[in-house]
Predicted model as a PDB file, atoms N, CA, C, CB and O in Angstrom, pLDDT in the B-factor column:
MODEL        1                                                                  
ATOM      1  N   UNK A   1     124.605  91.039  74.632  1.00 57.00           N  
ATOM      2  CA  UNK A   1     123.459  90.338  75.197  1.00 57.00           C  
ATOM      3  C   UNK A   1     122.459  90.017  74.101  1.00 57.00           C  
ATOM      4  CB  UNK A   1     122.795  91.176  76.304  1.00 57.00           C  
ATOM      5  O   UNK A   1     122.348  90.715  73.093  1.00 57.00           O  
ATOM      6  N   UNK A   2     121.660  88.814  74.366  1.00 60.00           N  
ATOM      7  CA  UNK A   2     120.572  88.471  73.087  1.00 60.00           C  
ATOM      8  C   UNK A   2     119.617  87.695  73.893  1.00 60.00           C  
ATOM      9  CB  UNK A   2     121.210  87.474  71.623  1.00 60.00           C  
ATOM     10  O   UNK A   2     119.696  86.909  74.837  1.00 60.00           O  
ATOM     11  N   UNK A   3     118.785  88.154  73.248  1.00 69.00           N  
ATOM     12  CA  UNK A   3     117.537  87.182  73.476  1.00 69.00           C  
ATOM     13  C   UNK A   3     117.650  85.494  73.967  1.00 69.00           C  
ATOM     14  CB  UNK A   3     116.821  87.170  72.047  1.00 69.00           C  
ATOM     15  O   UNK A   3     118.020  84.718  73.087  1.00 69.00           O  
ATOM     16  N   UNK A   4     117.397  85.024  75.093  1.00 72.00           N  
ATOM     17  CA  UNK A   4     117.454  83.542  74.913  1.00 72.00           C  
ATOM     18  C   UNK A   4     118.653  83.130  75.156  1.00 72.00           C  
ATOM     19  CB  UNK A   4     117.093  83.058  73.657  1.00 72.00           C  
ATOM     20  O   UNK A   4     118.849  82.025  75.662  1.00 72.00           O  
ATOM     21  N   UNK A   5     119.582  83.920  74.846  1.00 75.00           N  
ATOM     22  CA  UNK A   5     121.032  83.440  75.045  1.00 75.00           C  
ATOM     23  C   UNK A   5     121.429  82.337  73.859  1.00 75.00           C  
ATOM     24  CB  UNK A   5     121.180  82.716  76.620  1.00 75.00           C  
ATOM     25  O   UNK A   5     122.072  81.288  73.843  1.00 75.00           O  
ATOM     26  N   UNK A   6     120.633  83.212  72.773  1.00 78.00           N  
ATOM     27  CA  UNK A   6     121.074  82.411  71.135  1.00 78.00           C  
ATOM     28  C   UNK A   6     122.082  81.910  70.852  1.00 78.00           C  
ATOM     29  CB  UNK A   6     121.127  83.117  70.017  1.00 78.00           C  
ATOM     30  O   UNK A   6     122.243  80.910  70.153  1.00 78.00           O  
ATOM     31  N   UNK A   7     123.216  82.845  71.599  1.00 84.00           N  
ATOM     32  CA  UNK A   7     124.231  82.658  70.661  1.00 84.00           C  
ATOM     33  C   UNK A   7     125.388  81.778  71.679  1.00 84.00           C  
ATOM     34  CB  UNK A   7     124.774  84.261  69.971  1.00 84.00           C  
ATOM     35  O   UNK A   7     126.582  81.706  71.391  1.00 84.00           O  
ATOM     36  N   UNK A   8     124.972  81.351  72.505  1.00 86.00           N  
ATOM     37  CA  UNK A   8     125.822  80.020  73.761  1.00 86.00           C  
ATOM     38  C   UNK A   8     124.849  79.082  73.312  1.00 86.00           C  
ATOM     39  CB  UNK A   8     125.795  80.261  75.937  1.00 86.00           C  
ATOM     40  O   UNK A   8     125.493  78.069  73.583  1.00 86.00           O  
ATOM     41  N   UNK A   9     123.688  78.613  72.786  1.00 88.00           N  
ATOM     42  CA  UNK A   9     122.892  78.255  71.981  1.00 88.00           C  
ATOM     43  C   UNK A   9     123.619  77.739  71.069  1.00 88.00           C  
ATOM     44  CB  UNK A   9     122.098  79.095  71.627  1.00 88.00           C  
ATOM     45  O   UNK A   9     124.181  76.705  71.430  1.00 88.00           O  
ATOM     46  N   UNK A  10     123.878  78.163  69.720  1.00 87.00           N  
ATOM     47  CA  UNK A  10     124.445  77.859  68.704  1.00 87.00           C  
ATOM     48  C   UNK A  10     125.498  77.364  68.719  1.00 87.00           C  
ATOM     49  CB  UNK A  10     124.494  78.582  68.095  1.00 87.00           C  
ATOM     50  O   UNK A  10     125.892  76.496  67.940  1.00 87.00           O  
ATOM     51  N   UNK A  11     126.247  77.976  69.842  1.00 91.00           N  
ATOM     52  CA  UNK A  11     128.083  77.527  69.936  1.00 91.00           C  
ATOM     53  C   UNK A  11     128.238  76.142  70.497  1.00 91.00           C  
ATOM     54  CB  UNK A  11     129.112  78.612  71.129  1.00 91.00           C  
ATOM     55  O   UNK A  11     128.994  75.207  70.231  1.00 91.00           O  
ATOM     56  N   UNK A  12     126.938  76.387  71.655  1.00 93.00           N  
ATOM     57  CA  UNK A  12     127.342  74.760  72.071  1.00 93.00           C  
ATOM     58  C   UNK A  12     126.763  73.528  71.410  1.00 93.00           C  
ATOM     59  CB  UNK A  12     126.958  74.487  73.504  1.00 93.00           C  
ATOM     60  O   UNK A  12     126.700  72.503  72.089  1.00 93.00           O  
ATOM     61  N   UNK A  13     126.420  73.517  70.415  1.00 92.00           N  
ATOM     62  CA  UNK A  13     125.955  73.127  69.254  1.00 92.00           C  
ATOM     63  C   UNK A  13     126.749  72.405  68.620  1.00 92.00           C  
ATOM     64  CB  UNK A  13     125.606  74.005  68.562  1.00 92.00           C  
ATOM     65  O   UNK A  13     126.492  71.267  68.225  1.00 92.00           O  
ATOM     66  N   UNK A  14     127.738  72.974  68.472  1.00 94.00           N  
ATOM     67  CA  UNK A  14     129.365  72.797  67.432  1.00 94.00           C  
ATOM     68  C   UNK A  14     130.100  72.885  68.711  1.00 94.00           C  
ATOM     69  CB  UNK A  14     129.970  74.307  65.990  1.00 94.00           C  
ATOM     70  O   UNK A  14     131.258  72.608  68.398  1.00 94.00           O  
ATOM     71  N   UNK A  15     130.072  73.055  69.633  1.00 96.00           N  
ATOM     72  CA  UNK A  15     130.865  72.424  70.649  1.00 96.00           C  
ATOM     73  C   UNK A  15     130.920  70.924  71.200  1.00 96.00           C  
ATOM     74  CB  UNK A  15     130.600  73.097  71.601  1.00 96.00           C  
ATOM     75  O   UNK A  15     132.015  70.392  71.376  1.00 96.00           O  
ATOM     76  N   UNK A  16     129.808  70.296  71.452  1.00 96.00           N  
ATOM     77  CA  UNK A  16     128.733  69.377  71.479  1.00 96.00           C  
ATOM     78  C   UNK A  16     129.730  68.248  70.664  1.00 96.00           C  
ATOM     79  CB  UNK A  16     127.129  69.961  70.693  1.00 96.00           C  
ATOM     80  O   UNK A  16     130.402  67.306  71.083  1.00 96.00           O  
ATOM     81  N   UNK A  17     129.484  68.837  69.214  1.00 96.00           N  
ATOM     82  CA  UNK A  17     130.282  67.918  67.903  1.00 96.00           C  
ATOM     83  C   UNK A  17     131.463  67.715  67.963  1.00 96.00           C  
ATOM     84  CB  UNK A  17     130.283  68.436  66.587  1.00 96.00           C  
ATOM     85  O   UNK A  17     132.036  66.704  67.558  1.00 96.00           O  
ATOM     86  N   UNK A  18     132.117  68.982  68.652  1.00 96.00           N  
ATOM     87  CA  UNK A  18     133.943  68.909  68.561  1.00 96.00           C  
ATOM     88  C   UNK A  18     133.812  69.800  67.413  1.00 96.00           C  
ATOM     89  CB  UNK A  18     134.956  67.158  68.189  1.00 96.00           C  
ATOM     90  O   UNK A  18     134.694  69.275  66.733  1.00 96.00           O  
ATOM     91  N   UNK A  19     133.388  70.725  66.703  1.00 96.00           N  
ATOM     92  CA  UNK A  19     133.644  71.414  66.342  1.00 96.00           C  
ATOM     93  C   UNK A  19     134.022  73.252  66.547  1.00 96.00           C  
ATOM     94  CB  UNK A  19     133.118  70.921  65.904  1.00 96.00           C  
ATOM     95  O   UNK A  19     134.489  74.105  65.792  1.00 96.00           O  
ATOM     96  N   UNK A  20     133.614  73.254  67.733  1.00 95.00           N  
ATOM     97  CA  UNK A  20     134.399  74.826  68.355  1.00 95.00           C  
ATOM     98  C   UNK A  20     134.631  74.214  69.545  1.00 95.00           C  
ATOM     99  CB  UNK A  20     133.408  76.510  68.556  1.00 95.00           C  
ATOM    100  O   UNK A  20     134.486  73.014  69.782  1.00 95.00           O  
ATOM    101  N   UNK A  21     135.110  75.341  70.529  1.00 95.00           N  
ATOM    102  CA  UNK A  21     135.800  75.721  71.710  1.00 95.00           C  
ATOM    103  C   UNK A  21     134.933  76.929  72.277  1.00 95.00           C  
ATOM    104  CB  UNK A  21     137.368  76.109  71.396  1.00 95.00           C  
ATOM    105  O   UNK A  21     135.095  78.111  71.973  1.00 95.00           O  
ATOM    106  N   UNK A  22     133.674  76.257  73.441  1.00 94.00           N  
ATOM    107  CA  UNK A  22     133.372  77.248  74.245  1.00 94.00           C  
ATOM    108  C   UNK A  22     134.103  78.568  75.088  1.00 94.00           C  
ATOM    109  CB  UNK A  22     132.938  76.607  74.901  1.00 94.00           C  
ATOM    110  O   UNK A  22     135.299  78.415  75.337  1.00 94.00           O  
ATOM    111  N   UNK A  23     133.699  79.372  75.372  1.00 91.00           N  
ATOM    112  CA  UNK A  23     134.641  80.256  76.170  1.00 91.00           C  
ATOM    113  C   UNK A  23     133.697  81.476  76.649  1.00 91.00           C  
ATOM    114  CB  UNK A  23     136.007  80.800  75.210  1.00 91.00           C  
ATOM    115  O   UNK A  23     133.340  82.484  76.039  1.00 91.00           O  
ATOM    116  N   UNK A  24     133.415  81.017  77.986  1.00 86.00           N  
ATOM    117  CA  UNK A  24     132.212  82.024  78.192  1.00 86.00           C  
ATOM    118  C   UNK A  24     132.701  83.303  78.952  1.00 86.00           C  
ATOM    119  CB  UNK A  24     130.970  81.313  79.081  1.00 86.00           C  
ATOM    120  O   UNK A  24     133.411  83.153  79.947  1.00 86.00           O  
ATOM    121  N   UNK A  25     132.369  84.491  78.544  1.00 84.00           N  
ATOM    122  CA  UNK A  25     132.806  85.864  78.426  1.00 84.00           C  
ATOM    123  C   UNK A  25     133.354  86.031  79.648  1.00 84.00           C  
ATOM    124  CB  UNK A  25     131.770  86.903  78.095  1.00 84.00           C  
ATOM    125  O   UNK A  25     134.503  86.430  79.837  1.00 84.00           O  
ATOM    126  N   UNK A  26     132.266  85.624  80.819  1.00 88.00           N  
ATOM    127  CA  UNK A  26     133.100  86.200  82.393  1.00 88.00           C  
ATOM    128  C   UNK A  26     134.336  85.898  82.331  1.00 88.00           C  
ATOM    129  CB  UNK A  26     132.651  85.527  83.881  1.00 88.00           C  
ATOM    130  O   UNK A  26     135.197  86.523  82.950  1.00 88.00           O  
ATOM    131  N   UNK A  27     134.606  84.763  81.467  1.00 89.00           N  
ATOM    132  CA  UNK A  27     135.902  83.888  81.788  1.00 89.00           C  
ATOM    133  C   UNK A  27     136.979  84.670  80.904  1.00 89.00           C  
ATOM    134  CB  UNK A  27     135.752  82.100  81.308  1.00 89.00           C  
ATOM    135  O   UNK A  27     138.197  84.520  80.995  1.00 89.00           O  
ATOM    136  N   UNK A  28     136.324  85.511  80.054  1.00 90.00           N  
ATOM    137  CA  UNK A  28     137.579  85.951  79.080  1.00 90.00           C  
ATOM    138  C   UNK A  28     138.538  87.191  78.757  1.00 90.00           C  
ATOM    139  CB  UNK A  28     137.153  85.839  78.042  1.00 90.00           C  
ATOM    140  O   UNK A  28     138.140  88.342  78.937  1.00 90.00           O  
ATOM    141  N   UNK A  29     139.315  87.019  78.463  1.00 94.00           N  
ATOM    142  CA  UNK A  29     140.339  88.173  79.118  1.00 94.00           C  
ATOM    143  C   UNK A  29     141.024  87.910  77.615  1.00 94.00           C  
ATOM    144  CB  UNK A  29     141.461  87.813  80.919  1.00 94.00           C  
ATOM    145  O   UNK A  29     140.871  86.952  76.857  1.00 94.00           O  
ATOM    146  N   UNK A  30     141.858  89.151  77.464  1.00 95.00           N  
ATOM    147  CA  UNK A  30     143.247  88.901  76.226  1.00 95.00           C  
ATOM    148  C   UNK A  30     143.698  87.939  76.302  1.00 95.00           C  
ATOM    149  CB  UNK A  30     144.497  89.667  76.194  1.00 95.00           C  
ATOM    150  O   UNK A  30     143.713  87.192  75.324  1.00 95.00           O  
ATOM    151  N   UNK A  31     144.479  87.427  78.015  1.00 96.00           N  
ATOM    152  CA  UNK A  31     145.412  85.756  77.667  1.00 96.00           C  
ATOM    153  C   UNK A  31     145.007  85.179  77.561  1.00 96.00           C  
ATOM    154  CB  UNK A  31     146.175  84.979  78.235  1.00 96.00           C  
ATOM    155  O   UNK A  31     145.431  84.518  76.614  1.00 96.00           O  
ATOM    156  N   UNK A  32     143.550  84.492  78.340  1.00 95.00           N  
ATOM    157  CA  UNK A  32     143.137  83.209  78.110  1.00 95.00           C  
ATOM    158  C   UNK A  32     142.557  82.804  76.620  1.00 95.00           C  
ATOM    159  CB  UNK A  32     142.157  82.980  79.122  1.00 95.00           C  
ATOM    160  O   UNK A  32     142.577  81.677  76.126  1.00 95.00           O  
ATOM    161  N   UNK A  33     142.053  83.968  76.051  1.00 95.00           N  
ATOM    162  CA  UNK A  33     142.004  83.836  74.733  1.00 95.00           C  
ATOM    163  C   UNK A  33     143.109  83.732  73.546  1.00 95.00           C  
ATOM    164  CB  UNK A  33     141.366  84.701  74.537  1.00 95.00           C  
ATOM    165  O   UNK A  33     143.067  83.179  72.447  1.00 95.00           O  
ATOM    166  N   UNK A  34     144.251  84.588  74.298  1.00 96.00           N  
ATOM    167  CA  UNK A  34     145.766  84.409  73.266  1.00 96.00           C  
ATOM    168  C   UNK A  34     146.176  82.585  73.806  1.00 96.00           C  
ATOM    169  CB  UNK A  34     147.557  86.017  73.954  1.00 96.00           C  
ATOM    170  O   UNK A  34     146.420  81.716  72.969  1.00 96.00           O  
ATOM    171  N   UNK A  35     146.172  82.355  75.128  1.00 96.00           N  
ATOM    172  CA  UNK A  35     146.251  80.816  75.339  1.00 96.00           C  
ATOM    173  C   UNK A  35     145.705  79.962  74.729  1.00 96.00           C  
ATOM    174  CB  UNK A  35     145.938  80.443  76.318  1.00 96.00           C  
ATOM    175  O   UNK A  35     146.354  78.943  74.492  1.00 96.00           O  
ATOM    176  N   UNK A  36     143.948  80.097  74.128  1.00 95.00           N  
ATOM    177  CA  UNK A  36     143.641  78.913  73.363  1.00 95.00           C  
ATOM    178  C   UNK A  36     143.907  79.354  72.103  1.00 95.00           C  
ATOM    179  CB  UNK A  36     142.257  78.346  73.506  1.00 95.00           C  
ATOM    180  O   UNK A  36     143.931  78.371  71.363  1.00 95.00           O  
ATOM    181  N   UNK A  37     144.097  80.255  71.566  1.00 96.00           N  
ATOM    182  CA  UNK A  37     144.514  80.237  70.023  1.00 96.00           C  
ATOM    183  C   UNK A  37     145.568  80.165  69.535  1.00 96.00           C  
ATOM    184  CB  UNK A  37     144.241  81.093  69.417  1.00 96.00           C  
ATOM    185  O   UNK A  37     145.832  80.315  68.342  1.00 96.00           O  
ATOM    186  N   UNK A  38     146.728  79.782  70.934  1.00 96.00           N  
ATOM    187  CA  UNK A  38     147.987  79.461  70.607  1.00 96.00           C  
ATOM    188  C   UNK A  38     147.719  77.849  70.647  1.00 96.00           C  
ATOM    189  CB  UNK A  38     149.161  80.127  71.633  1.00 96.00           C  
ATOM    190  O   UNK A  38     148.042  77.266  69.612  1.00 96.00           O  
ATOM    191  N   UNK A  39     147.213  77.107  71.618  1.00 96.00           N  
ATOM    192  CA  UNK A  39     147.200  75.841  72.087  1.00 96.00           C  
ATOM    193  C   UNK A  39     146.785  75.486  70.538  1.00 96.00           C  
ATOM    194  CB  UNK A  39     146.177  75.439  73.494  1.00 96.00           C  
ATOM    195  O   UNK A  39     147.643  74.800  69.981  1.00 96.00           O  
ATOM    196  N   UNK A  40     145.479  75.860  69.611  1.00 95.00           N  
ATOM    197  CA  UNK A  40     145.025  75.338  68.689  1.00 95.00           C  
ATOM    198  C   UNK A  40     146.118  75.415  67.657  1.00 95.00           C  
ATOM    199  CB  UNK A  40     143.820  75.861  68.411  1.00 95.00           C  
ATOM    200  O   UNK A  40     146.583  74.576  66.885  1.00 95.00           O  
ATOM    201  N   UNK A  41     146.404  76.791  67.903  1.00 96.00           N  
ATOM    202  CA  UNK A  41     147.549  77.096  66.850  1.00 96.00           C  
ATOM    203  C   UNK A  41     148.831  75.873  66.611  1.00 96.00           C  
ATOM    204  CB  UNK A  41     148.298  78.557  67.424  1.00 96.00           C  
ATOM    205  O   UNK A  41     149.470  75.766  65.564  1.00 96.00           O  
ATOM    206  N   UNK A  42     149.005  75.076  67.745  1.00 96.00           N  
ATOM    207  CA  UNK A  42     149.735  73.986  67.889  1.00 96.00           C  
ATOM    208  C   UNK A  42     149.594  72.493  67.695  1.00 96.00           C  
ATOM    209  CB  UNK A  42     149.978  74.103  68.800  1.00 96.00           C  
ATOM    210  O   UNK A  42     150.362  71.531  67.672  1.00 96.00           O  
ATOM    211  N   UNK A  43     147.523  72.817  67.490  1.00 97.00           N  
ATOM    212  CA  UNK A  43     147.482  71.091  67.930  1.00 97.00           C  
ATOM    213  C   UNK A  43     146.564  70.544  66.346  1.00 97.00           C  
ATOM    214  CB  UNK A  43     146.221  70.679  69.947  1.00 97.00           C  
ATOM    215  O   UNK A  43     145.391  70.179  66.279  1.00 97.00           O  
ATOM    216  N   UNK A  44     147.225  70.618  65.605  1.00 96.00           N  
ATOM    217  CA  UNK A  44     146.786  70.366  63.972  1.00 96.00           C  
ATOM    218  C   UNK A  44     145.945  69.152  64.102  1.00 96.00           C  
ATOM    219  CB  UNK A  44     148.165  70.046  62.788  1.00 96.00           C  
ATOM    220  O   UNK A  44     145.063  69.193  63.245  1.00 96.00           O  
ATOM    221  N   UNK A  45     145.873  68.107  64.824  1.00 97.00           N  
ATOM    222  CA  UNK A  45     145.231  67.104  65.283  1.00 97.00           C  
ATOM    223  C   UNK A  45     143.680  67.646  65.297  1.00 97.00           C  
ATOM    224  CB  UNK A  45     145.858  66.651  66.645  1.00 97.00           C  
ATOM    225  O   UNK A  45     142.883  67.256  64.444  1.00 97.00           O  
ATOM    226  N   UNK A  46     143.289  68.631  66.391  1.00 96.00           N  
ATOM    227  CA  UNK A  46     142.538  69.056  66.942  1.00 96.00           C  
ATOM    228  C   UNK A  46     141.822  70.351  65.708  1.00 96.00           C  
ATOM    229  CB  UNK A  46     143.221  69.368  68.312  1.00 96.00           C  
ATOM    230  O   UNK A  46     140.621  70.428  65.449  1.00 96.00           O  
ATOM    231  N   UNK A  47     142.646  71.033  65.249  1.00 96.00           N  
ATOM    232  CA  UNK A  47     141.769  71.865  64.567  1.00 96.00           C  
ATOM    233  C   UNK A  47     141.591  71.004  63.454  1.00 96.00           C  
ATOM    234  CB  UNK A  47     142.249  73.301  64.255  1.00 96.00           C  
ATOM    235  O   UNK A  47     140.533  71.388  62.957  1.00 96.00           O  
ATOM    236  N   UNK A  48     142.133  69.819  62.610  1.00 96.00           N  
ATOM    237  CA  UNK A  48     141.598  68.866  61.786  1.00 96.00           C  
ATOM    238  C   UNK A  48     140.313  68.526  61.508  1.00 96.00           C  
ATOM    239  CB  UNK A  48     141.999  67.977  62.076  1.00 96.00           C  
ATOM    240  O   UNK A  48     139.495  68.683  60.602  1.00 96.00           O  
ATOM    241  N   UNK A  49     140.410  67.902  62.796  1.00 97.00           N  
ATOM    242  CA  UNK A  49     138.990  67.259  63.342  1.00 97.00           C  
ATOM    243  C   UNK A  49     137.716  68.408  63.345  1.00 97.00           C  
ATOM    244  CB  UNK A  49     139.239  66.675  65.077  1.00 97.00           C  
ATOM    245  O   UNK A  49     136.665  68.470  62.708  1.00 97.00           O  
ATOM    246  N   UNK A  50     138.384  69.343  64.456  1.00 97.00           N  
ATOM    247  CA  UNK A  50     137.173  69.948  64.156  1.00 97.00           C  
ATOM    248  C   UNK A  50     136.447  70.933  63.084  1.00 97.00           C  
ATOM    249  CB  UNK A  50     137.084  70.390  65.005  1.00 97.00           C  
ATOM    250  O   UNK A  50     135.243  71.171  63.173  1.00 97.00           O  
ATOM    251  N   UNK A  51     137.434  71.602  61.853  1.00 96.00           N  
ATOM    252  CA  UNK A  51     137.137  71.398  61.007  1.00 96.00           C  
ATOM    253  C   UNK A  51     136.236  70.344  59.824  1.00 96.00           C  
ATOM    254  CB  UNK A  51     137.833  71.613  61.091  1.00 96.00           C  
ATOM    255  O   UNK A  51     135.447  70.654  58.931  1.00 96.00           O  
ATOM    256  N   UNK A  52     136.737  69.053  60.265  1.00 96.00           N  
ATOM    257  CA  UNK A  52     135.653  67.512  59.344  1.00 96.00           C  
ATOM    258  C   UNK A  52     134.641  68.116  59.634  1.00 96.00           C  
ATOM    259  CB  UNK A  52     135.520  65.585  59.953  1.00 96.00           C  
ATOM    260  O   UNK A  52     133.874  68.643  58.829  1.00 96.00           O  
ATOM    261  N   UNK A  53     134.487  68.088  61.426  1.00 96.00           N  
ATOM    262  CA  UNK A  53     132.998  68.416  61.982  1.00 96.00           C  
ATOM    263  C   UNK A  53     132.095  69.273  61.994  1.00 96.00           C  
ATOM    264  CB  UNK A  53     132.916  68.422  62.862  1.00 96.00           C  
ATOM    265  O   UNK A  53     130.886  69.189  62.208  1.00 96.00           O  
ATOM    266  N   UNK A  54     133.230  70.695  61.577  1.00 94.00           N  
ATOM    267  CA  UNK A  54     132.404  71.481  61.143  1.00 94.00           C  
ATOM    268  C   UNK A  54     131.881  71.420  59.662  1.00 94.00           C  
ATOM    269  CB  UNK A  54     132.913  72.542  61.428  1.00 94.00           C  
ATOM    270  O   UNK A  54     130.712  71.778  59.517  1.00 94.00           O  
ATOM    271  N   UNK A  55     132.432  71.099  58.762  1.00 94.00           N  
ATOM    272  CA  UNK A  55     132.179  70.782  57.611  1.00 94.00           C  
ATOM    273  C   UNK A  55     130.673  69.659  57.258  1.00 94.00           C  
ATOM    274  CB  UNK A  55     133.537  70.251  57.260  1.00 94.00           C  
ATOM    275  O   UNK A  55     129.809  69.789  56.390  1.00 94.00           O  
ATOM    276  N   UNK A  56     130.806  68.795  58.116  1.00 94.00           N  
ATOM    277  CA  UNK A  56     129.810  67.690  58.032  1.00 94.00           C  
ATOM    278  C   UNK A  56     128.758  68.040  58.243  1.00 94.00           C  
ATOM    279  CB  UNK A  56     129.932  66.699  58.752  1.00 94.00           C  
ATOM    280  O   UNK A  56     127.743  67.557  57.740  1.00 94.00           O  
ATOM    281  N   UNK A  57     128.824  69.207  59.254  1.00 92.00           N  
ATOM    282  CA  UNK A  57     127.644  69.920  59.864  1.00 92.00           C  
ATOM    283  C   UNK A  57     126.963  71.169  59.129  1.00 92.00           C  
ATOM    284  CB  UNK A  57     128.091  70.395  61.183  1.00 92.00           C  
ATOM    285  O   UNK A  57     125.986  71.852  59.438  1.00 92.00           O  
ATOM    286  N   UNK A  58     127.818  71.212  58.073  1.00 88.00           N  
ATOM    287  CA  UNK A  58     127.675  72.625  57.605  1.00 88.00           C  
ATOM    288  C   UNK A  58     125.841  72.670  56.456  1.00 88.00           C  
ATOM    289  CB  UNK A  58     129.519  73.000  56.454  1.00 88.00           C  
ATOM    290  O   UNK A  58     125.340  71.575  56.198  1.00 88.00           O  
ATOM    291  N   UNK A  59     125.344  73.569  56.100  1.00 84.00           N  
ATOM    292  CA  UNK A  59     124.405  73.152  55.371  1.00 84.00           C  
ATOM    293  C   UNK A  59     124.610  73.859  54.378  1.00 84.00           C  
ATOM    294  CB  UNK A  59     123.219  73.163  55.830  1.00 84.00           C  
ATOM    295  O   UNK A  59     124.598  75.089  54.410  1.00 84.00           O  
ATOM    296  N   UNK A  60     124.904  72.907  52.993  1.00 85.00           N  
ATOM    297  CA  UNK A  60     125.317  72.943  51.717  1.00 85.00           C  
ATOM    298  C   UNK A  60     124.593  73.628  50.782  1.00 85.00           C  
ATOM    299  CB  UNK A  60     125.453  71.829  51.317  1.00 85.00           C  
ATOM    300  O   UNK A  60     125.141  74.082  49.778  1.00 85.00           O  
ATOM    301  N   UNK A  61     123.252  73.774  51.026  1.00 89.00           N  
ATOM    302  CA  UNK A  61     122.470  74.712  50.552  1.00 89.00           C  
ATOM    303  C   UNK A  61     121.416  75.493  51.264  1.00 89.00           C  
ATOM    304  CB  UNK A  61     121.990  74.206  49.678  1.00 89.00           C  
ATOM    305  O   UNK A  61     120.218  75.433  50.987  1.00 89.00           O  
ATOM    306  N   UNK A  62     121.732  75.932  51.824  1.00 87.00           N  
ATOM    307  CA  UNK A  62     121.744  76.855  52.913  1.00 87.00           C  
ATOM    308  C   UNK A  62     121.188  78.417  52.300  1.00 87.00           C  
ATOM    309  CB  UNK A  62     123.372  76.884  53.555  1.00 87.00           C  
ATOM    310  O   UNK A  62     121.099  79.395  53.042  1.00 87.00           O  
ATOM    311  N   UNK A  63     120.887  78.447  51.028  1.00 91.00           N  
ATOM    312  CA  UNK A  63     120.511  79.364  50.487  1.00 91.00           C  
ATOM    313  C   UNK A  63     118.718  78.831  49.987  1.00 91.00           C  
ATOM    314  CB  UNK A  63     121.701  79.716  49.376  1.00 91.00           C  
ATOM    315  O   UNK A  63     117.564  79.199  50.211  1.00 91.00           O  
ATOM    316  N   UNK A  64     119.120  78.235  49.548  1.00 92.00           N  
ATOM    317  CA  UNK A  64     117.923  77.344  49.009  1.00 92.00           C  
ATOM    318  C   UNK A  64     116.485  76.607  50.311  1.00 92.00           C  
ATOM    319  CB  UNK A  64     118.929  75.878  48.231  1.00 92.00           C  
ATOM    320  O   UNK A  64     115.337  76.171  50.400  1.00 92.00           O  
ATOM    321  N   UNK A  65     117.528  76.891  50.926  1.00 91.00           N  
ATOM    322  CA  UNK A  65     116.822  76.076  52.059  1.00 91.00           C  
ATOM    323  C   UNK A  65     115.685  77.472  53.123  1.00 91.00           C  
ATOM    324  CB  UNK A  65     118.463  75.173  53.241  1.00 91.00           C  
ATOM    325  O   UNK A  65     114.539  77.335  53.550  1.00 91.00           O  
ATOM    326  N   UNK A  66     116.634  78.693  53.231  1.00 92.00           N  
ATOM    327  CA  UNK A  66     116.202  79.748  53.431  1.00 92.00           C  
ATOM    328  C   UNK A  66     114.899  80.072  52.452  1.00 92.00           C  
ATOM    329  CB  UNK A  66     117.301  80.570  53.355  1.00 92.00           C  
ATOM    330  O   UNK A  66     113.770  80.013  52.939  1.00 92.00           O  
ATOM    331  N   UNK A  67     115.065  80.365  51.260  1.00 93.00           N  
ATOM    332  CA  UNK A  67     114.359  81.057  50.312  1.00 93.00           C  
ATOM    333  C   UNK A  67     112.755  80.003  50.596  1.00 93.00           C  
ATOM    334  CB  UNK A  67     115.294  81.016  48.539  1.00 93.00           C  
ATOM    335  O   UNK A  67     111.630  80.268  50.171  1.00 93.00           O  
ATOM    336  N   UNK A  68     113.083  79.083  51.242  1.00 93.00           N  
ATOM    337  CA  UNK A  68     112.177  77.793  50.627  1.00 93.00           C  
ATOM    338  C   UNK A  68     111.003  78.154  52.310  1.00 93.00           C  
ATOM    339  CB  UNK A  68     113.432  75.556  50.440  1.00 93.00           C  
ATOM    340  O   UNK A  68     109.802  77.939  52.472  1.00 93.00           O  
ATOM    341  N   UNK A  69     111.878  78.655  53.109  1.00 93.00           N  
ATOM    342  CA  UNK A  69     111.326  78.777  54.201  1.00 93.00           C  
ATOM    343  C   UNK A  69     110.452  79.769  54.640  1.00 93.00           C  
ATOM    344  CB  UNK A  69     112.085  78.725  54.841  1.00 93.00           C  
ATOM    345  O   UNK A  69     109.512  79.472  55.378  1.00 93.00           O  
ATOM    346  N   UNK A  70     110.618  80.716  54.337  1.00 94.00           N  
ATOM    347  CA  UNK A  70     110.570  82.272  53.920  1.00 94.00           C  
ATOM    348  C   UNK A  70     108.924  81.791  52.610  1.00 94.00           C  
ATOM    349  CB  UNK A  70     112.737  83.053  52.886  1.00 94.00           C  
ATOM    350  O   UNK A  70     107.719  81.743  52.857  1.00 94.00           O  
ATOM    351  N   UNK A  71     109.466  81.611  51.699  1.00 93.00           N  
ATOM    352  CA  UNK A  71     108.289  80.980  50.901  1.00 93.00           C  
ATOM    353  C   UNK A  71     106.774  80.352  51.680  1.00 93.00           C  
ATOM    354  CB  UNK A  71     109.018  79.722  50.154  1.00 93.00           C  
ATOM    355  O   UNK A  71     105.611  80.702  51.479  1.00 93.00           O  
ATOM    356  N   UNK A  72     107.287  79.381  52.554  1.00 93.00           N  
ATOM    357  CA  UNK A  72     106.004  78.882  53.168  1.00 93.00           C  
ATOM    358  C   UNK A  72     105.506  79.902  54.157  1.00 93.00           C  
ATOM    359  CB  UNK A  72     106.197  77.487  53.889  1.00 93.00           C  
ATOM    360  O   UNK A  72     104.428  79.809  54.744  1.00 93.00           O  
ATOM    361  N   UNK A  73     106.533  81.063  54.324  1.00 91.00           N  
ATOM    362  CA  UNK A  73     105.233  81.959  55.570  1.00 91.00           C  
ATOM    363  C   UNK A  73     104.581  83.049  54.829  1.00 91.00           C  
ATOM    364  CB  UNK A  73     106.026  82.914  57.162  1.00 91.00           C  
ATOM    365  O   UNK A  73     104.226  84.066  55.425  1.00 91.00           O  
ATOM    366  N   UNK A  74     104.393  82.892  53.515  1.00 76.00           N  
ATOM    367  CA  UNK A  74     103.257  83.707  53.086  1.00 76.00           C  
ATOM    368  C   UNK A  74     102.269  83.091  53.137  1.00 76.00           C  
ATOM    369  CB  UNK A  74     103.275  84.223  51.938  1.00 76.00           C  
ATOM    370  O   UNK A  74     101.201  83.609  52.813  1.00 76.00           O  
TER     371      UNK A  74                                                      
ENDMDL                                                                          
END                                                                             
């Protein structure tokens, strides 16, 4: 559990893009989770793509960008 529900937040984010696969907990069990990581495991098309998307999305300096942020709240 989290605050806000951050982290269905973030996922659907990169879900949104095509870059992940929601899967919300009530729903999840061993198979349905061994089911989509076989389905992906199969569909090179699909984890391709969403790989680009995650990539495109990714932030490249992401270190720099922190330090810089952190900086302005003094």
């Amino acid at each position: 559990n989290v605050t806000d529900n951050h982290q269905e937040h973030n996922a659907r984010a990169l879900a949104d893009k095509g870059a992940a696969i929601i899967m919300k907990e009530e729903d999840l069990d061993y198979f349905t989770l061994y089911q989509q990581i076989e389905a992906l495991k199969n569909d090179s098309e699909t984890l391709n793509s969403m790989r680009r998307v995650a990539k495109a999305m990714a932030e490249n300096d992401a270190t720099n960008i922190i330090v810089k942020t952190i900086a302005k709240l003094k």
